[in-house]
C-alpha positions in Angstrom: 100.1 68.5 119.5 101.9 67.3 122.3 104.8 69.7 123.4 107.2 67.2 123.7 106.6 66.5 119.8 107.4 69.6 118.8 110.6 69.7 116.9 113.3 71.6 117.4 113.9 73.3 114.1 111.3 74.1 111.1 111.4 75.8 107.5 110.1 79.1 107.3 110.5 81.2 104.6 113.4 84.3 105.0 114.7 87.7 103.4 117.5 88.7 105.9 117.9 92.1 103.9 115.5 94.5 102.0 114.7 93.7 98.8 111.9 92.2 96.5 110.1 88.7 97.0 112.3 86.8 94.7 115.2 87.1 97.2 113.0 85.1 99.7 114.1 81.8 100.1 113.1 78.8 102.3 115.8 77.8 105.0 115.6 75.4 107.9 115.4 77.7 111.5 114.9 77.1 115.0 111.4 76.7 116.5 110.7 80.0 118.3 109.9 79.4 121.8 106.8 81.7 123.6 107.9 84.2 126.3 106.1 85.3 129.4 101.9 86.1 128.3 102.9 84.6 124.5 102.0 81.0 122.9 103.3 79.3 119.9 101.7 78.5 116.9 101.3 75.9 114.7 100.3 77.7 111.6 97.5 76.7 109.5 97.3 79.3 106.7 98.6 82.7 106.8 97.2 85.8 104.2 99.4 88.1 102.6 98.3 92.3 102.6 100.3 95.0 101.6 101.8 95.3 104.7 103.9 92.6 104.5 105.3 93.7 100.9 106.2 96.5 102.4 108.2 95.7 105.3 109.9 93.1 102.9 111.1 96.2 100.8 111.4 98.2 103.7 109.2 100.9 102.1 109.3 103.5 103.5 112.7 103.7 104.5 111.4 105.9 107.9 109.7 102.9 108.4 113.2 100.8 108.8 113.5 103.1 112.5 110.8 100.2 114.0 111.9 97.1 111.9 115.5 97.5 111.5 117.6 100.2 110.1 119.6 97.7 107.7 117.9 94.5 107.6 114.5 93.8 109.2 115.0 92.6 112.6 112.2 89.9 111.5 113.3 88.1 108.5 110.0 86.0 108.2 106.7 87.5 106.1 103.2 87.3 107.0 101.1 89.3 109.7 97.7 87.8 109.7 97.6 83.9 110.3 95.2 81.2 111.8 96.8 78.2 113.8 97.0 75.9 116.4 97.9 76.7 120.0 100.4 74.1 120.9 102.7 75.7 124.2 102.4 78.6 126.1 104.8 80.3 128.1 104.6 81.7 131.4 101.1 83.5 132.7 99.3 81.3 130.0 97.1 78.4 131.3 97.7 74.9 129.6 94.2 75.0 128.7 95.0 77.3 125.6 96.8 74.0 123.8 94.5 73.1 121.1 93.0 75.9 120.5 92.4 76.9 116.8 93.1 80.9 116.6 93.7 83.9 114.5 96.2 86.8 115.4 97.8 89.6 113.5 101.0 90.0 114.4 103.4 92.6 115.2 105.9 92.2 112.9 105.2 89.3 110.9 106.6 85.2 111.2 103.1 83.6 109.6 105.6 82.4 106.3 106.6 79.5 108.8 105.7 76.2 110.5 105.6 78.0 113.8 105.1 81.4 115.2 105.0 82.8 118.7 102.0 85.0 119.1 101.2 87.5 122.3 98.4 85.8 124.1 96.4 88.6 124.5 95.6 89.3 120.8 94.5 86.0 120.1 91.1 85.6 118.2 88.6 81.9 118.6 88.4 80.2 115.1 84.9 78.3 114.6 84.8 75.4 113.6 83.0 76.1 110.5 85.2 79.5 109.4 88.0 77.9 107.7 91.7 78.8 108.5 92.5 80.9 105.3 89.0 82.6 105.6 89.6 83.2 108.8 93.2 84.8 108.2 92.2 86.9 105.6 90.3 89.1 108.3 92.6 90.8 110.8 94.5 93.2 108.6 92.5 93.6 105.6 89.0 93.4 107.0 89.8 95.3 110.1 91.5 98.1 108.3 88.4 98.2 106.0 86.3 98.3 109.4 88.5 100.8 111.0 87.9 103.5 108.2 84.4 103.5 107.8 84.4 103.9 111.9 86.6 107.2 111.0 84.4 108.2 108.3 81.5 107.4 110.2 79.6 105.4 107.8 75.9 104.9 108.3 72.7 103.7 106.6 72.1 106.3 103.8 75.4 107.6 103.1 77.0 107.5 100.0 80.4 106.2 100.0 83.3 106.2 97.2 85.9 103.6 97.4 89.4 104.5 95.9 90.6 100.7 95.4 87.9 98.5 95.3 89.1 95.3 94.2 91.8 94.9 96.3 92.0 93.2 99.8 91.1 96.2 102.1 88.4 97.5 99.1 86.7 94.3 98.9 86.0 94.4 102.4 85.5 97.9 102.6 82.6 97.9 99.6 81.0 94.6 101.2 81.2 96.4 104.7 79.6 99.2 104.0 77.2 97.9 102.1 76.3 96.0 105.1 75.8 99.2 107.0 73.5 100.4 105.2 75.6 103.0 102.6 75.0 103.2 98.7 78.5 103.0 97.6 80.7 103.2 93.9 84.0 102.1 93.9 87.1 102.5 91.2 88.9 99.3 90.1 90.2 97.9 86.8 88.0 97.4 83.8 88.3 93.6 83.9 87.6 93.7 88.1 84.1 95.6 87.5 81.9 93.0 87.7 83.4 91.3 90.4 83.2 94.8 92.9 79.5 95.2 91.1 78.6 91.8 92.3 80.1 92.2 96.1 77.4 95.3 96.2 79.1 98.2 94.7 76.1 100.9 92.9 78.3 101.9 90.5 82.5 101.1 89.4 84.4 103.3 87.7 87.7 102.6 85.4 90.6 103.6 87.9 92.7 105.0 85.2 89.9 108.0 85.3 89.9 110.7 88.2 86.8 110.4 89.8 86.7 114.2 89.7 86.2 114.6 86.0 83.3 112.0 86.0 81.6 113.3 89.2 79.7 116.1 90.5 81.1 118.4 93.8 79.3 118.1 96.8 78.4 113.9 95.9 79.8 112.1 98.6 78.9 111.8 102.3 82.4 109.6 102.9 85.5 108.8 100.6 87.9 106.2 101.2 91.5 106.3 99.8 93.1 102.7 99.7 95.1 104.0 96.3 96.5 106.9 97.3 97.4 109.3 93.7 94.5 111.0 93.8 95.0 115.0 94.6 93.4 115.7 97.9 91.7 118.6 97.1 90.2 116.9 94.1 88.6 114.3 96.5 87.5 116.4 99.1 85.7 118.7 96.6 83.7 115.4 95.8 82.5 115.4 99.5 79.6 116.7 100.9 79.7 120.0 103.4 80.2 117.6 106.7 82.0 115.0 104.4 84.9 112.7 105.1 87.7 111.7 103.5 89.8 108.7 105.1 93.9 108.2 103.7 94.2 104.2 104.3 97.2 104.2 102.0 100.7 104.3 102.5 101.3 105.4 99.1 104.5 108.3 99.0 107.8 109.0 98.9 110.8 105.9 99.1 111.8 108.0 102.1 109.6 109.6 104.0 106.3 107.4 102.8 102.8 108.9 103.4 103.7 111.9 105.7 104.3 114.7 103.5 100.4 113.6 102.0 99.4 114.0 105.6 100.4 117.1 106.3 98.5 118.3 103.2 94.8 116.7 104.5 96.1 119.1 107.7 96.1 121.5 105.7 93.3 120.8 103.7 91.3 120.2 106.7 91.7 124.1 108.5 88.7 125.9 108.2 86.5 123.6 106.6 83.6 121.4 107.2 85.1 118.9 105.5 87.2 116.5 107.3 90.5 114.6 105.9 92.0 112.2 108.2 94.7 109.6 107.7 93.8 106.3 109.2 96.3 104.2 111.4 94.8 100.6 111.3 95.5 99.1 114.6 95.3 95.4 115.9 92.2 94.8 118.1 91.3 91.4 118.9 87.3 92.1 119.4 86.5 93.6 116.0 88.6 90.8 114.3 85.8 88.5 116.3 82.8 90.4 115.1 84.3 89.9 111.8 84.7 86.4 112.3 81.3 86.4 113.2 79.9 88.1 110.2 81.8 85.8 108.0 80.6 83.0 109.6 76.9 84.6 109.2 77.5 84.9 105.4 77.5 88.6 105.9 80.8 89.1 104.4 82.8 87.1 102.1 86.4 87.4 101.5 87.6 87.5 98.3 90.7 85.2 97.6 92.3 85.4 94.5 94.5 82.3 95.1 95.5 80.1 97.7 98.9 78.8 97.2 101.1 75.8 99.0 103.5 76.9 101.4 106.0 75.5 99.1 105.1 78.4 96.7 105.0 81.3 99.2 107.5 83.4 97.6 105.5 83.5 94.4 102.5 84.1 96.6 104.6 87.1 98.1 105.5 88.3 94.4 101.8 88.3 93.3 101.5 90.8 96.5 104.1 92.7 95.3 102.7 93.1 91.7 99.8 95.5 93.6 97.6 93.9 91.1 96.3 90.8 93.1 92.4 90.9 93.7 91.0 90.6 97.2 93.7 88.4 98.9 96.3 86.1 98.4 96.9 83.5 101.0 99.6 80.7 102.0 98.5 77.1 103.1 101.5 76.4 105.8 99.9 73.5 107.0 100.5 70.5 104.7 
């Protein structure tokens, strides 16, 4: 796009307070314009994760200290998008325009024509790795990728996945897999086959604890996407040097995961077994080996739906249902 075309307002889906997705509206804004080692976007597709639900809600409230004590300080949804380079600001060659990207960003701004992006955390999109592939693989795909490097998942480990159908568990079950692990996962009855087919051994209905149905001692790693499961429950299920990995945010309106945390402390004193809460972080070069892997037919997301950007806030409300499988994603570019 030439820079010169590049309009001064756009429509970007807004909630300017807390609240659910039906108060998210679509409103006419100004363009954003990139700062000193930032570029602006034009956004192609952007996919929806828990995250974003969450901040929309602004759940947990602890959470409002970094994104706004009364309304979040960025009124625009979506973290993980693929788009266009089409300006940069200062410290950024001109060569980046045209580039087709993926990013995850800070705060969110993917539910818009345009979003500035830091430089630095930019990801290449092939050619051939379509954008709302492509978007679905930051967040969701990273987290998954960021746990099993926790629970230090290798070939001949057996793996349990707490939440297997949704977007982190569909990744984390096809991930692991592809490492090598034998691995059962929990989901809903009707989502069984589906997490059987991506290369799960065995599901099992998540309205059952694993704990009744399983033997002690069975599992080398456990990963918690669901986060209701006692603790102690779950790490008897682990082997002597087992792991168990907390990806949810699951807990109290207040103070979220944290008093769950302190309990795998707890848990963890004095025994071989290891708990440890995961903090998924941005970084650019796994989100390319990803890429990479999807491109290679190694992994496949799982998108439930892709919906126009003219029905984002529904997207957004499926999110918030917790009951979407794999991931739900917004075309922005019409």
């Amino acid at each position: 796009m030439d820079t010169a075309a590049i309009p001064a307002t756009m429509t970007a889906w807004l909630r300017t307070d807390y609240g659910p997705a039906a108060g998210t509206t679509l409103q006419s804004v100004d363009v954003p314009r990139p700062g000193k080692g930032e570029v602006l976007l034009k956004v192609r597709a952007t996919a929806l994760a828990a995250g974003d639900v969450r901040l929309l809600l602004g759940d947990p409230r602890l959470a409002r200290l970094a994104f706004g004590l009364r309304r979040p300080s960025q009124p625009i949804r979506g973290i993980d998008v693929a788009g266009t380079v089409v300006a940069v600001g200062a410290d950024v060659p001109q060569e980046r325009i045209g580039d087709e990207v993926v990013v995850e960003l800070s705060a969110g701004g993917g539910l818009a024509a345009f979003v500035v992006a830091s430089a630095a955390r930019l990801v290449a999109r092939p050619d051939d790795v379509e954008p709302g592939t492509a978007a679905t693989l930051s967040v969701s795909a990273g987290t998954a990728q960021q746990a099993l490097d926790l629970a230090g998942i290798e070939a001949g480990n057996r793996v349990l996945v707490l939440g297997g159908s949704g977007g982190v568990g569909t990744f984390t079950v096809q991930l692991a897999v592809e490492r090598g692990a034998e691995v059962d996962a929990t989901c809903s009855e009707p989502n069984r086959a589906l997490v059987e087919r991506i290369g799960a051994t065995r599901t099992f209905d998540h309205r059952v604890s694993p704990a009744s149905a399983l033997h002690a001692g069975t599992y080398d790693a456990i990963i918690d996407i669901v986060g209701n499961e006692p603790l102690l429950s779950l790490r008897n299920l682990l082997t002597p040097k087992g792991t168990l990995v907390m990806v949810s945010g699951a807990g109290g309106s207040v103070l979220g995961p944290l008093p769950r945390m302190l309990r795998a402390a707890l848990l963890s004193i004095g025994s071989g077994r290891r708990i440890r809460p995961l903090m998924a972080m941005p970084k650019p070069e796994m989100t390319a080996a990803l890429i990479e892997l999807a491109r290679e037919g190694m992994i496949t997301p799982v998108i439930e739906r892709t919906y126009p950007f003219s029905e984002a806030s529904a997207a957004l409300a499926r999110v918030e249902t917790g009951h979407a499988v794999g991931k739900v994603v917004v075309r922005v570019e019409e």
